[in-house]
N, C-alpha and C positions, 0 to 999 in steps of 0.2 A: 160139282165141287172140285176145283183145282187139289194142285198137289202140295205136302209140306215142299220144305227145300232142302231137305234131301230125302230119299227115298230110303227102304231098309238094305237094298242091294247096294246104294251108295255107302252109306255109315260100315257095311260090311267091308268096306275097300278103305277105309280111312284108318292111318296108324293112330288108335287109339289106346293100346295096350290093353284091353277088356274083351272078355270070351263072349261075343254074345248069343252064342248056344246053350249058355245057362242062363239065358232070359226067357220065360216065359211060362213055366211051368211052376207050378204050387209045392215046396218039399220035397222038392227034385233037382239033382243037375241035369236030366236028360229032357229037356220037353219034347214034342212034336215038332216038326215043321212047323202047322198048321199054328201053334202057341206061340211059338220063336216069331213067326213073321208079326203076329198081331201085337205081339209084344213090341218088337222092336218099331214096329209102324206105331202103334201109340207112344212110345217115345218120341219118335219123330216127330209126330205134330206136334209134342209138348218143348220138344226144343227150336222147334218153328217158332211157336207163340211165346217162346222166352225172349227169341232175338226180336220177335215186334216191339215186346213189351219194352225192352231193353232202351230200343228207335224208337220207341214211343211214335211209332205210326207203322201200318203196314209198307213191308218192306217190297213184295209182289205189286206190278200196276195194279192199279183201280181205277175206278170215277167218282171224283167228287165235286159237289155242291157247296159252296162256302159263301154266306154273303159278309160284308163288313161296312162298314161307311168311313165315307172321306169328305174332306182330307183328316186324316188322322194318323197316329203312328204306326200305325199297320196299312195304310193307305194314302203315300206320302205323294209329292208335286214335285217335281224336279225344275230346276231351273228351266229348261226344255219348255216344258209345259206337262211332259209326260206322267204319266200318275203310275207308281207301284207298289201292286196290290200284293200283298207280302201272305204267299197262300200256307200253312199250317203242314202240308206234305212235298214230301221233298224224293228225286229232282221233281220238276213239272216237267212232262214229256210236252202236251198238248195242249191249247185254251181250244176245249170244245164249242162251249158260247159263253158270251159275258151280257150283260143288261143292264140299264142303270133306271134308277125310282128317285123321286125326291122323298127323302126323305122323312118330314110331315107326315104324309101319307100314312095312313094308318088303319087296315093293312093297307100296303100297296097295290093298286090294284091297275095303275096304269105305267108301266115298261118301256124303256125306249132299249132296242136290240141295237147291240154293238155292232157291227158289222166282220165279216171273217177276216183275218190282217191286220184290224186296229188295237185288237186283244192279242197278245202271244208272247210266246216265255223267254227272258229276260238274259236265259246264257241255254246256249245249246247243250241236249243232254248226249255229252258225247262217248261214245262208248260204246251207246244203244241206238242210235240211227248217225248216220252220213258215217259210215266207216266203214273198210274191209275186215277191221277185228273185234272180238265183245272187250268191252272195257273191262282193265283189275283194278280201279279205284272211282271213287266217287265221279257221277259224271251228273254239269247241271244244277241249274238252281233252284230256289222256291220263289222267285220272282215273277211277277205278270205284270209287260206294259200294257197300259192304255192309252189311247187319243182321249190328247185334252179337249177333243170336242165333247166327250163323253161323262170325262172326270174333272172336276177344276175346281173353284173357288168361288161361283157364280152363286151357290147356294149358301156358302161359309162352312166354319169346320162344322166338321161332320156332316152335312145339309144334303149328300148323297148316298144312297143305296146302293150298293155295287153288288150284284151279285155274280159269279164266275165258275162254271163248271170245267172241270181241267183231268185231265188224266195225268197222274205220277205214282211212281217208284217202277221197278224191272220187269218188263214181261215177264211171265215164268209161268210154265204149262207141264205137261207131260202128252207123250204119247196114248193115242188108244185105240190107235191099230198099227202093225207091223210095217216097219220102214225097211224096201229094199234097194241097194244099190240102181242107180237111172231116176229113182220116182224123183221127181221134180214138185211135188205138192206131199204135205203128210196130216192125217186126221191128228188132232189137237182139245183138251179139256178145255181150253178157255185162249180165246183168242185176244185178251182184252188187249188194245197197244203194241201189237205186232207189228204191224204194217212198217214196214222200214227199218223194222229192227235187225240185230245183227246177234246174234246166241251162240249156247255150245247144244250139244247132245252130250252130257257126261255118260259115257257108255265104256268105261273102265277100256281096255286098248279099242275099241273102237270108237274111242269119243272122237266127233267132230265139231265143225266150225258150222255154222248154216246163217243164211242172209233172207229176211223174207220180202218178197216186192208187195203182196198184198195177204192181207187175213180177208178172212170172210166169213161170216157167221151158219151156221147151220139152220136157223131159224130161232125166233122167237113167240112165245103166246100173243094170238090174236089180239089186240086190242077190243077191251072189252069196256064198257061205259059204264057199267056198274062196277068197277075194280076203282079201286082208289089207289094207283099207280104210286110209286114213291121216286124223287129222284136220282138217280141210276140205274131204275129198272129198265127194261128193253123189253119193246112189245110191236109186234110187226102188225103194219097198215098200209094198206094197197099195196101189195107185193114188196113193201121194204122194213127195215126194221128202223126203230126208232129208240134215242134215249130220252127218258123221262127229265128232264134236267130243273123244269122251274115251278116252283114251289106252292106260287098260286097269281092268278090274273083270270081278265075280261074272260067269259065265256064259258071255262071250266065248269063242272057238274061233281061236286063232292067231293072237291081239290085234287080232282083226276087232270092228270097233264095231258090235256088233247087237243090238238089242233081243230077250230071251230069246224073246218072240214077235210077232208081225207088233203084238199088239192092245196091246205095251207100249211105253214111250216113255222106259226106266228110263236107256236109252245112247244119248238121241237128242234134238235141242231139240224142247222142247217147241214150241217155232212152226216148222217147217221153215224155213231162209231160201231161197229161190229164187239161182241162180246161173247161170252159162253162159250159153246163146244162150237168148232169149225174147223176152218183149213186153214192151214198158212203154205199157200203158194211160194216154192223156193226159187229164188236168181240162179240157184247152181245145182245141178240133180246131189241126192242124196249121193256117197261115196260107201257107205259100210251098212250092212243089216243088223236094224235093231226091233227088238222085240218088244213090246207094251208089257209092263210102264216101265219108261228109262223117261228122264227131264228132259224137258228141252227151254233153256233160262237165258236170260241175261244178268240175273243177278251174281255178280264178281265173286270169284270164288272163296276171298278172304272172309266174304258173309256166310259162304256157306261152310267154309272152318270153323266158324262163329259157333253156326248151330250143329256144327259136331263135337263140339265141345259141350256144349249144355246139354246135347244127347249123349256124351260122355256118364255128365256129372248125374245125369237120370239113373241112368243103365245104374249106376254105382251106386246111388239111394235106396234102386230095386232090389240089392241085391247081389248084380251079376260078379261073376269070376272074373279075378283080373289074370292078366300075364304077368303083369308087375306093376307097379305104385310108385313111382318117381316122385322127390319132393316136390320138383317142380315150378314154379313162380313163385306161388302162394306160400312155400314153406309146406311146414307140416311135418318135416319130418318122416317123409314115407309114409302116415299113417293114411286112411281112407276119407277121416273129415277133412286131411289135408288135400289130397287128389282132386275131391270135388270140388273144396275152395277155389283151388287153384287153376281149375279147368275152367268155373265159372267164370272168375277176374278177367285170363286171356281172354276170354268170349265180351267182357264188356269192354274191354279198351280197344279190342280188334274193330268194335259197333260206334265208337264214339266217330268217328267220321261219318255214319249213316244217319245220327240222330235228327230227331227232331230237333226245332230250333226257337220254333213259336207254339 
């Protein structure tokens, strides 16, 4: 399980004006450590999952599977010829694979695979790969071309099945073992959408910049024929890993995604994407020693303002001790329903450039 987006040493370093040493403990100002951290780490997930909810999608890379049909207003034709497929998360990093069915079919059961190149995202996510620095603003679209040998008007509207598996939103991992000055590679919780990225380490003065040229997975469960596989799970066969991406077709045993045999690649991307715990191999050795867990993200730091702010507005629901209560955006008057008002609002207008759209 990857990390929220911020950790409790991070929230600890954020001018928030709230003690949060009197979080954690039951009719007490003094908790433990041991309270204080758990406390403040369940905060943090819960103002992780406010700013999702907020972007109405996750904000951290993932893998998704999305089909739709064209031509239709979510899968439109361009003068060109070109078709785009208007994906639901946003930016799109990658098109892992695309497929197209007629549509009729019911289910589909026979696929024509797009080819690698004819599928791909529509504005570069910049920020996060082709750059020397991580992006501070949105970077990237929710767009996927297609060749109109794939998508067109041959069937009529709607008359095609498109199905597109894509990776989008910021890599974002944490460390989980100790990074020291020279190492050129660092162990990693989840490698999803590294490869080419560009991050920080927020490690309070020793935060750095890091560039990765390759992730690489640690491994994955064997593929097993009695699993009924779902797609973006990742399951390693003949020495590789593999993403689970298509939904169902020829061959399949119990709508398990597996290639008729180890040497075909008919139900499987053709480039494996690497996921879960691994390495991300660095362009430039590490500069400063960090200890596990400190992040290591590309998600822009005004997101992660975002959600210290709603970790703000938690902390202060729970309870905790302020320094002081500023009226703030929201008004309020200084009081505490006002505080939290107002910590939340900032928190959703700083996200309205991350949102979803479709």
């Amino acid at each position: 399980m990857t990390a929220p987006y911020q950790l409790p040493a991070d929230l600890q370093r954020q001018p928030l004006g709230i003690s949060w040493s009197t979080l954690g403990a039951t009719n007490t100002l003094n908790p433990s450590p041991p309270e204080m951290e758990a406390a403040i780490t369940s905060v943090a997930w819960q103002a992780s999952g406010e700013a999702d909810g907020e972007a109405g999608q996750t904000l951290r890379a993932t893998l998704a599977t999305e089909t739709l049909y064209a031509p239709s207003h979510r899968v439109g034709i361009w003068q060109s010829g070109l078709a785009r497929f208007i994906a639901s998360q946003n930016p799109v990093l990658k098109v892992v694979q695309a497929q197209v069915a007629p549509a009729g079919q019911l289910p589909s059961t026979t696929w024509t695979q797009v080819p690698l190149g004819a599928a791909y995202p529509e504005e570069e996510p910049y920020g996060i790969y082709n750059s020397t620095a991580p992006g501070a603003a949105h970077g990237g679209g929710q767009g996927i071309l297609i060749s109109a040998v794939y998508v067109n008007w041959s069937l009529g509207r709607r008359g095609i099945r498109v199905q597109c598996s894509y990776l989008a939103g910021w890599p974002h991992t944490y460390l989980t073992a100790s990074a020291n000055p020279g190492d050129d590679s660092i162990e990693v919780d989840d490698v999803t959408a590294w490869s080419g990225a560009v991050g920080w380490i927020p490690d309070g003065g020793q935060t750095e910049i890091v560039a990765c040229g390759l992730a690489t997975s640690s491994g994955a469960p064997a593929y097993n024929a009695a699993v009924n596989y779902t797609p973006g799970a990742f399951v390693s066969l003949s020495g590789a890993n593999y993403a689970c991406l298509i939904t169902n077709g020829p061959g399949t045993v119990n709508g398990v995604q597996a290639p008729p045999s180890p040497s075909s690649t008919a139900y499987w991307a053709a480039n494996p994407e690497p996921a879960g715990p691994g390495t991300l191999n660095l362009l430039s050795p590490i500069r400063n020693p960090h200890s596990t867990p400190v992040l290591v993200t590309t998600i822009p730091p005004q997101v992660r303002w975002a959600v210290a702010l709603y970790a703000k507005a938690e902390a202060l629901e729970r309870g905790v001790a302020t320094m002081a209560i500023p009226s703030g955006q929201g008004g309020g008057g200084g009081s505490l329903e006002g505080a939290i008002g107002s910590a939340r609002l900032e928190a959703a207008i700083i996200l309205r450039d991350f949102a979803r759209t479709i």
